[in-house]
C-alpha positions as CSV (number, residue, x, y, z in Angstrom):
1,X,16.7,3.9,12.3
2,X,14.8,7.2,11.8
3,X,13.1,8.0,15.6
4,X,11.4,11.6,14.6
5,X,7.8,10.9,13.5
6,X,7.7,11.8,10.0
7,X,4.9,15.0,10.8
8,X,7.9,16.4,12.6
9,X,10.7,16.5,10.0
10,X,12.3,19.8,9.1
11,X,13.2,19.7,5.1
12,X,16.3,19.6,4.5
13,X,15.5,18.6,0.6
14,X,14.1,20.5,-1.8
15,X,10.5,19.2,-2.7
16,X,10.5,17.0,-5.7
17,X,7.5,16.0,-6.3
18,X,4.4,17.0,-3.5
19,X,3.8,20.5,-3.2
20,X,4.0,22.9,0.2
21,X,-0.2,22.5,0.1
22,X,0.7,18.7,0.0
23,X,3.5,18.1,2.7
24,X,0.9,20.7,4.8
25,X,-1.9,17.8,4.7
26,X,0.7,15.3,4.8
27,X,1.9,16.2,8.5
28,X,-1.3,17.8,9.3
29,X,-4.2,15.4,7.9
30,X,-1.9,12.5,7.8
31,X,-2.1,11.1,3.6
32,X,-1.2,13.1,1.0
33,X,-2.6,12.2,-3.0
34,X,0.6,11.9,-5.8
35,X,-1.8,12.2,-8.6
36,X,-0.3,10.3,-11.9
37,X,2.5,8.5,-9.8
38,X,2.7,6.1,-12.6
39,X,1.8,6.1,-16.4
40,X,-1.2,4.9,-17.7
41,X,0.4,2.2,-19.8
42,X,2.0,0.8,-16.4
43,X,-1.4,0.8,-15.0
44,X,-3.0,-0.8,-18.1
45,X,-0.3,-3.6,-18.0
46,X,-0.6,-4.4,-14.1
47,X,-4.1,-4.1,-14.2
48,X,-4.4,-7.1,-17.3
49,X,-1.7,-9.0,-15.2
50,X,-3.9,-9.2,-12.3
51,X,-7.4,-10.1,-14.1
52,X,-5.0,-13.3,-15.6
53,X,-3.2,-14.2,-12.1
54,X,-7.0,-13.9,-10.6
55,X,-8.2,-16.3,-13.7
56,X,-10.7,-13.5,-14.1
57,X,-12.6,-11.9,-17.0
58,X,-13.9,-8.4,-17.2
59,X,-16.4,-9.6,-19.7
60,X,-18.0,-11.9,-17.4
61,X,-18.5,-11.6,-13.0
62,X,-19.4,-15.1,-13.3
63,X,-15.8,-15.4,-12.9
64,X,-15.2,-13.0,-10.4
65,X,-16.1,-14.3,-7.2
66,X,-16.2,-17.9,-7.7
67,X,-13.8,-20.0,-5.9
68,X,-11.4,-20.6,-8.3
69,X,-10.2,-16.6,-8.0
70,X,-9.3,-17.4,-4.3
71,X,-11.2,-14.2,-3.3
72,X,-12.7,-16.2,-0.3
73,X,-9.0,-17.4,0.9
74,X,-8.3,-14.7,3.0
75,X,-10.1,-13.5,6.3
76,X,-12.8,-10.0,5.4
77,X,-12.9,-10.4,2.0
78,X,-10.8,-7.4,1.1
79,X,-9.5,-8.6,-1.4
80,X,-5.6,-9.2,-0.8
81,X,-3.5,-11.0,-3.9
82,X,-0.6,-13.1,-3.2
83,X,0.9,-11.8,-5.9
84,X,4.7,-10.0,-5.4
85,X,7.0,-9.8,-7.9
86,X,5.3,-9.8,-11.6
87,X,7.3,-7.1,-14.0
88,X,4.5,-4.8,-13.8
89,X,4.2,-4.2,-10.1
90,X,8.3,-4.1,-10.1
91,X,7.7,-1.4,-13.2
92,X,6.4,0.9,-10.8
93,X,8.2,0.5,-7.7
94,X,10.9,1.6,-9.7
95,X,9.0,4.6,-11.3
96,X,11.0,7.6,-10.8
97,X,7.9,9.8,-9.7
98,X,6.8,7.1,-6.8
99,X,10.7,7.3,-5.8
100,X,10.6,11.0,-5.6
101,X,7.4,11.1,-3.7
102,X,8.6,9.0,-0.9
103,X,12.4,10.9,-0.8
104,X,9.9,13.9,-0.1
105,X,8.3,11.8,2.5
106,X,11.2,10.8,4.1
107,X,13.5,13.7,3.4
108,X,16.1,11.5,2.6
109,X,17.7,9.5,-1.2
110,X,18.9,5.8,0.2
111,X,15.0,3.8,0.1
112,X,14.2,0.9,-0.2
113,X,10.8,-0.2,-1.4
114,X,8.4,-2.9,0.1
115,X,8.0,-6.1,-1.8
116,X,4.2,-6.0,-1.0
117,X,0.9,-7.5,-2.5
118,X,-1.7,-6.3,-4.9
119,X,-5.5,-6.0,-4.1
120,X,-8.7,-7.1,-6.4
121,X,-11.8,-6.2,-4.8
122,X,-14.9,-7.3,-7.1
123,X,-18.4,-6.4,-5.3
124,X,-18.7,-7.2,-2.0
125,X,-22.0,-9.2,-2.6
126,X,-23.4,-12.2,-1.2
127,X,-21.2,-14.2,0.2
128,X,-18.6,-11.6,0.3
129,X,-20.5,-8.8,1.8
130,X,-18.4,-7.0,4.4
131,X,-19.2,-3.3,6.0
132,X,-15.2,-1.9,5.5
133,X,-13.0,-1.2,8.5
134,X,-10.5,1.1,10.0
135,X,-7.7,0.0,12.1
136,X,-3.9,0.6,13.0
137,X,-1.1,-2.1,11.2
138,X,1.2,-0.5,13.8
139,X,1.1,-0.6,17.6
140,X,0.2,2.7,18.6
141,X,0.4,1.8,22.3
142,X,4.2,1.7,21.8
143,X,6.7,3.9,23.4
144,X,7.9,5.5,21.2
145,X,5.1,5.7,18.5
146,X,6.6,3.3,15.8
147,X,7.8,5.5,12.6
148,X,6.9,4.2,9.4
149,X,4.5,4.7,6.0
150,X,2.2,2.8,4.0
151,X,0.8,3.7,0.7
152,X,-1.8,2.3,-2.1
153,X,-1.4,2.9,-5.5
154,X,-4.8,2.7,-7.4
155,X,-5.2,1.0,-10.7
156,X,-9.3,1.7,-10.7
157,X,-10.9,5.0,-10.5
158,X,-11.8,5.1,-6.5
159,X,-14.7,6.6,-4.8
160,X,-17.5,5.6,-2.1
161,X,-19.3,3.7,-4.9
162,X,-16.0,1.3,-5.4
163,X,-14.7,1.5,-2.6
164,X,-10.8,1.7,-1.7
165,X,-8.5,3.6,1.0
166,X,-10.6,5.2,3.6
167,X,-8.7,6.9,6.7
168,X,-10.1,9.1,9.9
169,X,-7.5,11.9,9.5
170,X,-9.3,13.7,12.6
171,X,-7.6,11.2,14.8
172,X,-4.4,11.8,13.6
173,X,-4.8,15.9,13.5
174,X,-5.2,15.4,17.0
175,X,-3.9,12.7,18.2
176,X,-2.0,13.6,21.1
177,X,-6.0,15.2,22.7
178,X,-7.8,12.1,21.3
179,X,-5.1,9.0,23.0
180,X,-5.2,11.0,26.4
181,X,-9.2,10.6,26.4
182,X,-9.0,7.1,25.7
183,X,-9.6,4.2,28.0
184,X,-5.8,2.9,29.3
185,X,-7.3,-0.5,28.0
186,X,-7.8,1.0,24.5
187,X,-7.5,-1.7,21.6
188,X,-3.8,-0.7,20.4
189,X,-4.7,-1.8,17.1
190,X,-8.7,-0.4,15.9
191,X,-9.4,2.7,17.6
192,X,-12.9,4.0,18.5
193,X,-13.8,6.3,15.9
194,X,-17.8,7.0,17.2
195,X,-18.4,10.1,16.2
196,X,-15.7,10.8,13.5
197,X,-16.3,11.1,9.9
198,X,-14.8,8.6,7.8
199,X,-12.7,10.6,4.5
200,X,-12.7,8.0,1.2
201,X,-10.4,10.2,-1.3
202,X,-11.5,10.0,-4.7
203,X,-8.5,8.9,-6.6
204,X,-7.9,8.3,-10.2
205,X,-6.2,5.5,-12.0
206,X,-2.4,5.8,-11.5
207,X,-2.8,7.7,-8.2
208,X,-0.7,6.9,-5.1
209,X,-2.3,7.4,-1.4
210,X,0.7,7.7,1.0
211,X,-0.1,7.7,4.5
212,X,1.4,8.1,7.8
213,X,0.8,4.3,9.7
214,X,-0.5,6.0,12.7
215,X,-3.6,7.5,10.6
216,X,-6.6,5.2,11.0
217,X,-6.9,3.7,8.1
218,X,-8.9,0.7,6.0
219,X,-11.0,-0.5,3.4
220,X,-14.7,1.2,2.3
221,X,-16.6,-1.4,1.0
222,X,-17.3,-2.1,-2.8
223,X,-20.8,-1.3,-3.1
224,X,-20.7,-1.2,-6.7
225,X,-23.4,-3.6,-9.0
226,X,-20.1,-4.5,-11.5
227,X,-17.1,-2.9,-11.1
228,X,-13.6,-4.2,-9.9
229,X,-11.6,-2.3,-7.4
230,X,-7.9,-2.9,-8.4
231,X,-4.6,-2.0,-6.7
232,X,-1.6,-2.2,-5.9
233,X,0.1,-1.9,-2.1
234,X,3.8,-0.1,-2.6
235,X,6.0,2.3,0.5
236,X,9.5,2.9,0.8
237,X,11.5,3.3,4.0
238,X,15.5,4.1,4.9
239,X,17.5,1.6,3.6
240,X,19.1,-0.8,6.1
241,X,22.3,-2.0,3.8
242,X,24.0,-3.1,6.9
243,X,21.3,-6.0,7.6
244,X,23.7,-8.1,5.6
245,X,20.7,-11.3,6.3
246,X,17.8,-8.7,5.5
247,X,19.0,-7.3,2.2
248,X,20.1,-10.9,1.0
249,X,16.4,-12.2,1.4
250,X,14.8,-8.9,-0.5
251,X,17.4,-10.2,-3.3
252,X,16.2,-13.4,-2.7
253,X,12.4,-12.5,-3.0
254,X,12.9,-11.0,-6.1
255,X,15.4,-13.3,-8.0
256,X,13.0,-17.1,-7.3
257,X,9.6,-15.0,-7.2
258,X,8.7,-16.1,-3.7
259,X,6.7,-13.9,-1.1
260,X,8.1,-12.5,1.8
261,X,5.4,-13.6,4.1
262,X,4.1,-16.6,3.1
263,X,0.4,-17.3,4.1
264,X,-1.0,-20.0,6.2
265,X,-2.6,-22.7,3.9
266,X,0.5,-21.8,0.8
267,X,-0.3,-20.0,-1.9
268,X,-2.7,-20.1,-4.9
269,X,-0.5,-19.5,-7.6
270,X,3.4,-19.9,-7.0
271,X,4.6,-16.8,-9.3
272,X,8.2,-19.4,-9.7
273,X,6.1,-21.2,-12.0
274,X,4.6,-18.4,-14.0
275,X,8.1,-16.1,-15.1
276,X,11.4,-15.0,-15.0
277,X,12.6,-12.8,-12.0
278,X,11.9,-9.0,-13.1
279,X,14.1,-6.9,-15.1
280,X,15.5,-3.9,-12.6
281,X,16.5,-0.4,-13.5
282,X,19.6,0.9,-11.8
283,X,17.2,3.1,-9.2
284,X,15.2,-0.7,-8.9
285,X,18.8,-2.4,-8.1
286,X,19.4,0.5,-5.4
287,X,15.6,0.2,-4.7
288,X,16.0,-3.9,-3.7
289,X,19.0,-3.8,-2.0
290,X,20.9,-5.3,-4.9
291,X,23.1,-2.2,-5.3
292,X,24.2,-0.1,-3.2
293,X,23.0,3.7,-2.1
294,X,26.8,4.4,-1.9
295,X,28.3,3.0,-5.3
């Protein structure tokens, strides 16, 4: 397992598809922006996926908050969908460009891509109000830091209006001055970002926010009077083809449609019911664990 923190790889890879101004804000700021990651028409088609899944109109936000979308099911009203393995979110984990972003990323070919969740985020009114937040998914109390990256790929034009990634990349620029002057009882998990600015990229439909896990990181609020935020959570890490029991339950995942962390309560919709088991490319077979790196 890779134990250099990604800000401190040397390329041995030729950039394929972020730029040197890019991989400077990725290991300085943190996140880097892949602008049109995916096609429009992948967008278009996960986008109508999720407003059916959700049982959700665009025509009418009667139906987008009302308990029958299962927007209230989980904790902070963010907005997370168990949905994992429709064709449309498996279109563009295997899009070529998303691939070659995270091989830049990593600096290395043999990835394999997280079977994550989607998110629909209608206004956060009423009942659903919530102010945003910023935390850590990682431990960052951990010796050594953990290694890893997370990324968002937004189907909805993003801003501070609608709401969407928000990060602190302050902490991260200087991260080493900012944990020494923190409390050795620090919360390992949401760091004190008083007196910080918060940075909400503005993102187009079909961009991809990758970030390094130890950036602060969260949700802004959707503020909006009637818009939907919509995305779609995707990252890539080294392959571990020798997990013989890991790689068998990624196929698994993907063959009966069933998440790989199921929820507390079950799920709203199982996706088993709904369709077939999604048709792979030969860089999605490699990308699963179904074929090997090294055929």
């Amino acid at each position: 397992m890779n134990t250099v923190q990604l800000r401190d790889i040397h390329k041995t890879l030729n950039l394929r598809v972020l730029s040197p101004r890019d991989w400077h804000q990725w290991t300085t700021q943190g996140y880097v922006v892949v602008r049109r990651a995916v096609p429009r028409d992948h967008v278009d088609r996960l986008t109508a996926a999720l407003w059916d899944f959700q049982d959700m109109r665009p025509d009418d936000p009667s139906t987008w908050s009302s308990a029958h979308t299962g927007n209230e099911r989980l904790p902070g009203h963010s907005g997370l969908v168990e949905m994992y393995n429709h064709q449309a979110q498996w279109d563009n984990r295997q899009t070529p460009r998303v691939y070659d972003a995270f091989v830049d990323i990593w600096d290395r070919t043999d990835l394999w891509v997280t079977i994550d969740f989607a998110n629909v985020n209608p206004p956060n009114h009423g009942s659903r109000a919530f102010g945003g937040f910023v935390h850590w998914d990682v431990d960052t109390s951990a010796d050594p830091l953990p290694v890893s990256c997370q990324a968002v790929l937004t189907l909805t034009e993003g801003n501070e209006d609608i709401g969407g990634f928000q990060c602190v990349p302050e902490i991260f620029t200087e991260w080493d001055t900012w944990v020494k002057a923190q409390p050795e009882d620090r919360d390992p998990y949401t760091p004190d970002i008083t007196g910080y600015a918060v940075t909400t990229p503005r993102v187009d439909p079909g961009d991809l926010i990758i970030f390094n896990s130890l950036l602060p990181h969260g949700v802004h609020p959707n503020v909006s009077r009637d818009r939907v935020r919509m995305a779609q959570y995707i990252s890539m890490a080294p392959a571990w083809e020798e997990n013989e029991p890991l790689r068998e339950a990624r196929v698994r995942f993907w063959r009966d449609r069933v998440p790989p962390h199921p929820p507390e309560g079950g799920l709203r919709k199982e996706e088993h019911t709904l369709y077939g088991p999604a048709e792979l490319t030969p860089l999605g077979e490699r990308l699963l664990g179904l074929r090997s790196w090294h055929e």
